[in-house]
N, C-alpha and C positions, 0 to 999 in steps of 0.2 A: 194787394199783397198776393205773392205768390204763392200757391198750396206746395204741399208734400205729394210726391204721387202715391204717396197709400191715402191722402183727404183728395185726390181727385176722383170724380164719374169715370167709371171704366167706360168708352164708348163700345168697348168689344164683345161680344155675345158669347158667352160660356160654351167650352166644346164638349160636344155633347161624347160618352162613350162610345157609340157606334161611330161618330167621326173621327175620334183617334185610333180605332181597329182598320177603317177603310184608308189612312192613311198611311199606317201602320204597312197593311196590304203592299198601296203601292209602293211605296219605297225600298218594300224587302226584294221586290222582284226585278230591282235596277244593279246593273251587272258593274257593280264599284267595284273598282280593283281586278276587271277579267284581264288577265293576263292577255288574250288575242287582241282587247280593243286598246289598251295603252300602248301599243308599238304605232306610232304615226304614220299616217301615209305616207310615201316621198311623194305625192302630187299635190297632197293639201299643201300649202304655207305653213309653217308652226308659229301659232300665238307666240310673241316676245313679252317678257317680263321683264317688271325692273326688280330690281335686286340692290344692296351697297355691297361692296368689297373694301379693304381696306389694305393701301398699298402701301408699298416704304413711298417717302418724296422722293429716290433719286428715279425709281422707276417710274413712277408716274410722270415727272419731267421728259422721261427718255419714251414713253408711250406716247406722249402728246408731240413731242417731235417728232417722231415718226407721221401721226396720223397729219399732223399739219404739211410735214414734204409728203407723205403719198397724195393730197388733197391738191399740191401745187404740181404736181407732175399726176396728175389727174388718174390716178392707179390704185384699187381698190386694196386695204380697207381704211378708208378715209378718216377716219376717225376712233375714239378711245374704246368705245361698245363693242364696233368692226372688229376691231385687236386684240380685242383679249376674247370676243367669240369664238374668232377664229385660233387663236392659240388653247381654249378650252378645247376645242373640237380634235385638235393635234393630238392633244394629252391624252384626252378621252379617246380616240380611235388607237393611239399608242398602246392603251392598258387592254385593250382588248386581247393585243397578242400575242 
Protein backbone atom coordinates (compact mmCIF):
# COMPACT_ATOMS: atom_id res chain seq x y z
CA UNK A 1 0.00 0.00 0.00
CA UNK A 2 1.07 3.24 -0.94
CA UNK A 3 1.49 6.02 1.95
CA UNK A 4 0.37 9.89 1.68
CA UNK A 5 3.54 11.87 1.59
CA UNK A 6 2.56 13.70 4.92
CA UNK A 7 2.61 9.42 6.38
CA UNK A 8 6.03 9.23 4.60
CA UNK A 9 9.98 9.50 6.55
CA UNK A 10 11.05 12.83 5.45
CA UNK A 11 14.55 11.51 4.23
CA UNK A 12 15.70 15.45 4.40
CA UNK A 13 17.52 17.17 7.22
CA UNK A 14 15.71 20.33 8.49
CA UNK A 15 17.34 23.65 7.46
CA UNK A 16 18.67 24.91 9.92
CA UNK A 17 18.27 29.29 10.32
CA UNK A 18 21.75 30.23 9.69
CA UNK A 19 21.53 28.01 6.43
CA UNK A 20 18.74 29.94 5.06
CA UNK A 21 20.42 33.62 5.90
CA UNK A 22 23.75 32.09 4.08
CA UNK A 23 21.65 31.23 1.19
CA UNK A 24 19.58 34.03 1.50
CA UNK A 25 23.25 35.86 1.21
CA UNK A 26 24.15 34.35 -1.72
CA UNK A 27 21.50 34.73 -4.06
CA UNK A 28 20.82 38.43 -3.24
CA UNK A 29 24.17 39.23 -4.57
CA UNK A 30 23.46 37.52 -8.21
CA UNK A 31 23.00 40.31 -10.78
CA UNK A 32 19.21 39.02 -12.04
CA UNK A 33 17.82 41.29 -14.37
CA UNK A 34 21.43 43.59 -14.84
CA UNK A 35 20.47 45.30 -17.65
CA UNK A 36 24.53 45.21 -19.07
CA UNK A 37 24.48 41.29 -18.72
CA UNK A 38 21.04 40.35 -20.61
CA UNK A 39 22.25 42.01 -24.09
CA UNK A 40 23.90 38.82 -25.73
CA UNK A 41 27.08 38.63 -27.03
CA UNK A 42 27.10 38.55 -30.98
CA UNK A 43 30.15 35.86 -30.68
CA UNK A 44 28.31 33.56 -28.16
CA UNK A 45 25.62 31.33 -30.12
CA UNK A 46 22.06 32.17 -28.48
CA UNK A 47 20.38 29.12 -26.67
CA UNK A 48 17.06 28.19 -29.04
CA UNK A 49 13.98 27.57 -27.43
CA UNK A 50 11.06 25.85 -28.20
CA UNK A 51 7.89 27.65 -27.97
CA UNK A 52 3.97 26.77 -29.84
CA UNK A 53 2.53 29.40 -31.98
CA UNK A 54 -0.61 29.11 -33.50
CA UNK A 55 -1.12 29.71 -37.18
CA UNK A 56 -4.12 30.02 -39.56
CA UNK A 57 -3.83 26.36 -42.03
CA UNK A 58 -3.46 28.34 -45.18
CA UNK A 59 -0.27 29.92 -43.71
CA UNK A 60 1.18 27.18 -42.30
CA UNK A 61 0.66 25.24 -45.74
CA UNK A 62 2.27 28.15 -47.46
CA UNK A 63 5.31 28.05 -44.86
CA UNK A 64 5.95 24.48 -45.17
CA UNK A 65 6.08 24.88 -48.93
CA UNK A 66 8.39 27.30 -48.91
CA UNK A 67 10.76 25.53 -46.60
CA UNK A 68 10.28 22.16 -48.52
CA UNK A 69 11.52 24.21 -52.16
CA UNK A 70 14.16 26.20 -50.28
CA UNK A 71 15.40 22.57 -48.77
CA UNK A 72 15.21 21.18 -52.61
CA UNK A 73 17.03 24.08 -54.19
CA UNK A 74 19.28 23.65 -51.15
CA UNK A 75 18.89 27.68 -50.01
CA UNK A 76 18.71 28.75 -46.59
CA UNK A 77 15.93 28.87 -44.41
CA UNK A 78 15.10 25.24 -44.84
CA UNK A 79 12.67 24.69 -42.91
CA UNK A 80 9.31 26.03 -40.68
CA UNK A 81 11.66 27.15 -37.27
CA UNK A 82 14.19 28.94 -40.16
CA UNK A 83 11.11 31.00 -41.36
CA UNK A 84 9.44 32.35 -39.13
CA UNK A 85 12.98 33.09 -37.00
CA UNK A 86 13.86 34.73 -39.53
CA UNK A 87 10.67 36.72 -40.43
CA UNK A 88 10.51 37.45 -36.31
CA UNK A 89 14.08 38.94 -36.67
CA UNK A 90 12.47 41.24 -39.87
CA UNK A 91 9.76 42.38 -37.57
CA UNK A 92 11.76 42.82 -34.72
CA UNK A 93 14.74 44.83 -36.40
CA UNK A 94 11.81 46.77 -38.25
CA UNK A 95 10.21 48.12 -34.79
CA UNK A 96 13.19 49.41 -33.82
CA UNK A 97 13.11 52.18 -36.28
Amino acid sequence: MVKKPSQQASSRSAVTPEQADELAQRLADKPYGDPVKSIPDKEVPEKQCRTTISLYESMLLKVEDLALKNKRNGIEPKNVSAIVREALELYLNNMKS
